[in-house]
C-alpha positions as CSV (number, residue, x, y, z in Angstrom):
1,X,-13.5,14.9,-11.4
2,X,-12.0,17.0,-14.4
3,X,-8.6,17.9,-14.8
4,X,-9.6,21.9,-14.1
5,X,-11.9,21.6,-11.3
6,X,-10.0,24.3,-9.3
7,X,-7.5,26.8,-10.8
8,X,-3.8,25.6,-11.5
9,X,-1.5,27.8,-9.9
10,X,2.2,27.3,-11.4
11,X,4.3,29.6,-9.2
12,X,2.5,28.6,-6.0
13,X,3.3,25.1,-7.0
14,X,6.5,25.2,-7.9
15,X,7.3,27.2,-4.9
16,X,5.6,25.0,-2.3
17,X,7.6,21.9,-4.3
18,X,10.8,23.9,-3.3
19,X,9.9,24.6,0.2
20,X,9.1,20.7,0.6
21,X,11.7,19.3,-0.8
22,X,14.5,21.3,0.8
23,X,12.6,20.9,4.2
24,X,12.8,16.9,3.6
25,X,16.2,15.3,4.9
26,X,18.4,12.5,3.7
27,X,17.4,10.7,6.6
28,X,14.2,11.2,6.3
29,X,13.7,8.8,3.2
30,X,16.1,5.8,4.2
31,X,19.3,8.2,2.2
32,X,23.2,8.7,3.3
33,X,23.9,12.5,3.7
34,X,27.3,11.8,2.5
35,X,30.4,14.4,2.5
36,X,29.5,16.1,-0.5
37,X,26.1,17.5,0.7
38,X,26.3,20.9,0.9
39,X,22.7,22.5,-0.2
40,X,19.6,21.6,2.2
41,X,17.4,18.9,2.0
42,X,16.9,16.6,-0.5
43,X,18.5,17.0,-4.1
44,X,15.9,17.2,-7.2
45,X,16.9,14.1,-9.0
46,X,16.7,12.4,-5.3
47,X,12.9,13.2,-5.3
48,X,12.6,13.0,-8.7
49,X,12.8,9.1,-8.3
50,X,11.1,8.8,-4.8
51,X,8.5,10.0,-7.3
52,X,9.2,8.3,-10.2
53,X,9.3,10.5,-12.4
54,X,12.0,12.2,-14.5
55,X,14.5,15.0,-12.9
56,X,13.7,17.1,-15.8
57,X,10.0,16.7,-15.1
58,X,9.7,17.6,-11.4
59,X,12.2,20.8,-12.4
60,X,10.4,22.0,-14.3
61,X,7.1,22.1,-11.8
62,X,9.2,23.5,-9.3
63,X,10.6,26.5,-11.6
64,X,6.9,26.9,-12.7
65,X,7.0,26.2,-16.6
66,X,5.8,23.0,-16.1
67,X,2.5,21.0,-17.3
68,X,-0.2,20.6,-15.0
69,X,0.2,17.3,-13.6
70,X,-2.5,14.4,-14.0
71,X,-4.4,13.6,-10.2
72,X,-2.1,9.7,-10.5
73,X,1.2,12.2,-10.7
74,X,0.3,14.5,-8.3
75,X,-0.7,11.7,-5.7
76,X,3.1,10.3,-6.8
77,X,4.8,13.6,-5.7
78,X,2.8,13.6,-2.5
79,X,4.3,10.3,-1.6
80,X,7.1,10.6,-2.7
81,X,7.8,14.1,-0.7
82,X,6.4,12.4,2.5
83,X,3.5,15.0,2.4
84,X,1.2,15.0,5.7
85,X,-2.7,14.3,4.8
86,X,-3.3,18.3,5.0
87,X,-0.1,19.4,2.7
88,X,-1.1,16.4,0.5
89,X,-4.8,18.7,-0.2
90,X,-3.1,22.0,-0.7
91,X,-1.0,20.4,-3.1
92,X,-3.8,18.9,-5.2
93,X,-5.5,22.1,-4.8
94,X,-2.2,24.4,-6.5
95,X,-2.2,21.7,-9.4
96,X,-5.9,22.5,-10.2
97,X,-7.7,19.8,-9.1
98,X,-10.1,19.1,-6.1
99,X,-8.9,17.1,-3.1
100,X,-8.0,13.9,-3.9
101,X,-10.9,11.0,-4.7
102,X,-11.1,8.5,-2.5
103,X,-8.8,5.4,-4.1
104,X,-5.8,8.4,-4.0
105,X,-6.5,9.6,-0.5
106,X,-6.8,5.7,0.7
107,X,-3.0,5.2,-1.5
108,X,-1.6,8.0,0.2
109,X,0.6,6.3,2.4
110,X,1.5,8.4,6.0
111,X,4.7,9.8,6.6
112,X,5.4,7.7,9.5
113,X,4.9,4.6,7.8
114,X,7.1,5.7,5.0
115,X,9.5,6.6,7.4
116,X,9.4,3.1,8.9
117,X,9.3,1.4,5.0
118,X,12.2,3.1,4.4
119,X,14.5,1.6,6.7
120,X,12.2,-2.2,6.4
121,X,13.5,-2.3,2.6
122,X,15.5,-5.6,3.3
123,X,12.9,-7.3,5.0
124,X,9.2,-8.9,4.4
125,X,6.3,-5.5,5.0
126,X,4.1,-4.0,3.6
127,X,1.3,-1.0,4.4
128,X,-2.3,-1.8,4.6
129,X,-5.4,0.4,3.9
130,X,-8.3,0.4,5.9
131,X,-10.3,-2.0,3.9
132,X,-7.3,-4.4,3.2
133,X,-5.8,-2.6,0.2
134,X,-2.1,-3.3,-0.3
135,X,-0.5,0.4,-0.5
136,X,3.0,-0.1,-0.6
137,X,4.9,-4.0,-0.3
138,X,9.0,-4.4,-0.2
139,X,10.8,-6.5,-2.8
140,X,10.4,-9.5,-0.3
141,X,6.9,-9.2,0.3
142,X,6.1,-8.9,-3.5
143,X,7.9,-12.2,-4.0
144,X,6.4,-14.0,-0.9
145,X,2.9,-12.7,-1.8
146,X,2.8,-11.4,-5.3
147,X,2.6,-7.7,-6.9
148,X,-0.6,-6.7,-4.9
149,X,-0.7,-2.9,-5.1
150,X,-1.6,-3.0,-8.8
151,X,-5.5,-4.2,-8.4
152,X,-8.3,-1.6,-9.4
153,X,-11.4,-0.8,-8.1
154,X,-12.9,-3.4,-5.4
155,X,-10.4,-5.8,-6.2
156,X,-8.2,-3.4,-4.3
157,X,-9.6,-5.1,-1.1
158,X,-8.1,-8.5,-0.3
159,X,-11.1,-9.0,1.5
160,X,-13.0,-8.8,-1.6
161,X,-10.2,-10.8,-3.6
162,X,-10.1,-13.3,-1.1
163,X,-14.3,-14.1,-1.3
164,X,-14.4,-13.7,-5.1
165,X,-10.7,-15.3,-6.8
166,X,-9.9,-18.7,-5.8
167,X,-6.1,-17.7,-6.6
168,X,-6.0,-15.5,-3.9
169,X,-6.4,-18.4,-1.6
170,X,-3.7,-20.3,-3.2
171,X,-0.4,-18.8,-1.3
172,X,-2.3,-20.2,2.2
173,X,-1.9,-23.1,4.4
174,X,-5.4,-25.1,3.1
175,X,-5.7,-25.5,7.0
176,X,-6.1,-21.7,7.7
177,X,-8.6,-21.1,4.8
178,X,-11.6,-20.8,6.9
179,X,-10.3,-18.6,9.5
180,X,-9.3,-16.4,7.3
181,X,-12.6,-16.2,6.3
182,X,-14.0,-15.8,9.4
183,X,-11.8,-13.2,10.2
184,X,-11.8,-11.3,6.9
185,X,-15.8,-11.2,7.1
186,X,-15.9,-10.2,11.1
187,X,-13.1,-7.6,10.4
188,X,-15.4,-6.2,7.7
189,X,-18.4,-6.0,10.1
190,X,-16.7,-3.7,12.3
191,X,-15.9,-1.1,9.9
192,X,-19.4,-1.2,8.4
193,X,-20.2,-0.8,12.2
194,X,-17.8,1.8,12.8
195,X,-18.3,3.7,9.2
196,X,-21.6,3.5,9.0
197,X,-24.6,2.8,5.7
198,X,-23.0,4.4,2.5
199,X,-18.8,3.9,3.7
200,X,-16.9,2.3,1.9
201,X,-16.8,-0.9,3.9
202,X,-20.9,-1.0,4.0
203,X,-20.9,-0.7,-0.2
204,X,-18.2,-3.6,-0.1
205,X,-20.3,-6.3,2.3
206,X,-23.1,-5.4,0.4
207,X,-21.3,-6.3,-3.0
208,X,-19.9,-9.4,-1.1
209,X,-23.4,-10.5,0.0
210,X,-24.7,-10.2,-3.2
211,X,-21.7,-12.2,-5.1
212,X,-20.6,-14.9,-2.2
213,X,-22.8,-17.1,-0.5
214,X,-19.6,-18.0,1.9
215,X,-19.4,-14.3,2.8
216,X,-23.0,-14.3,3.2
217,X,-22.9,-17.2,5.5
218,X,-19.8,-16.1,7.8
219,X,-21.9,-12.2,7.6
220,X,-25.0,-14.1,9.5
221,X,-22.6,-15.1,12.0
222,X,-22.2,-11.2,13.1
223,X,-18.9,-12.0,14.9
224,X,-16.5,-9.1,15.3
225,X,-13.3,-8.5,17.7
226,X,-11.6,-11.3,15.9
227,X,-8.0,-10.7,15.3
228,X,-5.2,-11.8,12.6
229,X,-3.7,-14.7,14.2
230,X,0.0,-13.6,14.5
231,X,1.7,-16.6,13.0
232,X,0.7,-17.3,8.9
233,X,1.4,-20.3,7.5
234,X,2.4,-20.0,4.1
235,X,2.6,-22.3,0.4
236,X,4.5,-20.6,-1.8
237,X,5.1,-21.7,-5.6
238,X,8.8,-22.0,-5.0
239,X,10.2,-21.8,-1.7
240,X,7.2,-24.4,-0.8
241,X,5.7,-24.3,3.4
242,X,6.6,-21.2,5.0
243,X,5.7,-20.5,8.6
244,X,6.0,-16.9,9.4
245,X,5.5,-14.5,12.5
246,X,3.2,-11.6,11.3
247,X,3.5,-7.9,13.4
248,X,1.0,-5.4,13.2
249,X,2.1,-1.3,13.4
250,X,-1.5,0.7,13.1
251,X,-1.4,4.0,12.1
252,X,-5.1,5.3,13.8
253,X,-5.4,9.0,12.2
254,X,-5.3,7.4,8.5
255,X,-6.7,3.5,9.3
256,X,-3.3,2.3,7.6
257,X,-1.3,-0.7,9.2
258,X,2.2,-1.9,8.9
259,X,2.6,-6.0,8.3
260,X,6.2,-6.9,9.0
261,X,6.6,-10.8,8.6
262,X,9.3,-12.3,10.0
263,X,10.7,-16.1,10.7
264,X,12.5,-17.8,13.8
265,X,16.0,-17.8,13.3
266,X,17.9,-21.3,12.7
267,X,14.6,-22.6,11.2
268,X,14.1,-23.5,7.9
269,X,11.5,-20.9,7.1
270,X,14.2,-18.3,8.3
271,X,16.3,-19.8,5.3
272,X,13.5,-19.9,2.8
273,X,12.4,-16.4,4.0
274,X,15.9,-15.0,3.3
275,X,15.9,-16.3,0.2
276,X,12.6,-14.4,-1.4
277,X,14.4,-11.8,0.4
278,X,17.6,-12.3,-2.3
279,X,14.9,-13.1,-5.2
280,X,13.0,-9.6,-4.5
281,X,10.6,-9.9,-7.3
282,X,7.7,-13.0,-7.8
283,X,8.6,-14.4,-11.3
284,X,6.4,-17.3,-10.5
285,X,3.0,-16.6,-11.4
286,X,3.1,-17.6,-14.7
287,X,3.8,-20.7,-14.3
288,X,1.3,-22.0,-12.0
289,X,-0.7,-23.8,-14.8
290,X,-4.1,-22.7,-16.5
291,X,-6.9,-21.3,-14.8
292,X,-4.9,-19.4,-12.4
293,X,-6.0,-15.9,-11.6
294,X,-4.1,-13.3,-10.6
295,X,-2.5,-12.9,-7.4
């Protein structure tokens, strides 16, 4: 879609920035109010970089001299200002551009479970789209499972990632290897069942059919009501055999689901988990030895 497909309305903009910002609390994005607080809501450098962007950037939209923002920054500030699904379309509307595309409106991630991110930023989650794309993963989660948000494009699916790159397979117990495939392919069937011929989830099984004859052969099974089993068994590059405890928060209206993983205490996973917890970042990948793809 191009860049003017509706009009750009600078004051509007700036003015409904304002109004959402102040409205948004300390609280509200894992922040201390501290003494010093004396203005409402959040301050602009706060969102500024729940946005990523610069201070000087974001004041400038709100004031209304600023540039008309790209689709990627606009879906940014809508994340960052914890925008509801309906305030998240106005605001791509005031910046001149259409509703959001699909891949933004699928990365948008709900207030509630930014809410609930917010205060998981010590532990191992991360938010799930509907057809298995990672939205949003902690520090901990990027180290047990690698940087997964990054992926383009069907390879935004883990479903599709796990049927089409070996590597993707790598960080699993060889043991668990087929379920998950089982699972991944009867979890797809559903939504194809549930979204019907031209959804998203009917164009993926119909890429996967035509590039995995293991897909094709769990598809001919037409199971579905399988469910994630709740305890993962894990290989990772450093930490070695981790044996976690996987919980599952859906959020219904938007098809997005919380993974929290978590190990028993006193164990030794509890110790291995705690420490990709301290490590917060995977700077293992490239090491694991040629002809490894991506994670």
């Amino acid at each position: 879609m191009g860049a003017m497909d509706h009009t750009f309305d600078r004051s509007s903009l700036g003015a409904f920035l304002r109004t959402r910002r102040t409205a948004l609390q300390p609280e509200d994005v894992g922040l201390r109010r501290g003494p010093r607080r004396r203005a409402p809501g959040l301050r602009r450098e706060e969102v500024a970089e729940l946005c990523t962007m610069s201070a000087d950037y974001f004041a400038r939209l709100e004031r209304g001299d600023g540039p008309q923002p790209s689709e990627q920054m606009v879906a940014a500030i809508a994340r960052g200002l914890r925008l509801t699904p309906d305030e998240r379309d106005h605001l791509f509307l005031l910046a001149g551009h259409r509703t959001a595309g699909r891949d933004l409106r699928v990365g948008h991630v709900s207030p509630g479970l930014m809410r609930v991110m917010d205060g998981l930023a010590g532990t191992t989650a991360q938010v799930m789209g509907p057809l298995g794309e990672t939205l949003l993963q902690t520090p901990s989660a990027v180290a047990l499972l690698g940087e997964q948000t990054r992926y383009t494009g069907n390879s935004r699916s883990a479903t599709y990632r796990w049927f089409t790159d070996p590597a993707e397979r790598e960080r699993y117990h060889p043991e668990d290897r087929d379920d998950n495939s089982r699972t991944n392919a009867a979890l797809l069937r559903s939504a194809v069942t549930r979204d019907g011929p031209g959804s998203p989830a009917a164009d993926l099984a119909d890429v996967l059919l035509r590039g995995s004859d293991e897909f094709a052969g769990w598809w001919e099974r037409h199971e579905v009501g399988l469910r994630w089993s709740e305890t993962k068994r894990f290989v990772h590059p450093q930490v070695g055999r981790l044996d976690l405890h996987c919980q599952l928060l859906v959020e219904p209206d938007q098809g997005q689901s919380l993974l929290i993983f978590t190990a028993t205490p006193g164990t030794e996973h509890h110790e291995k988990l705690a420490l990709l917890a301290v490590l917060g970042t995977d700077r293992f990948t490239a090491d694991r030895g040629p002809g490894s793809g991506p994670m």
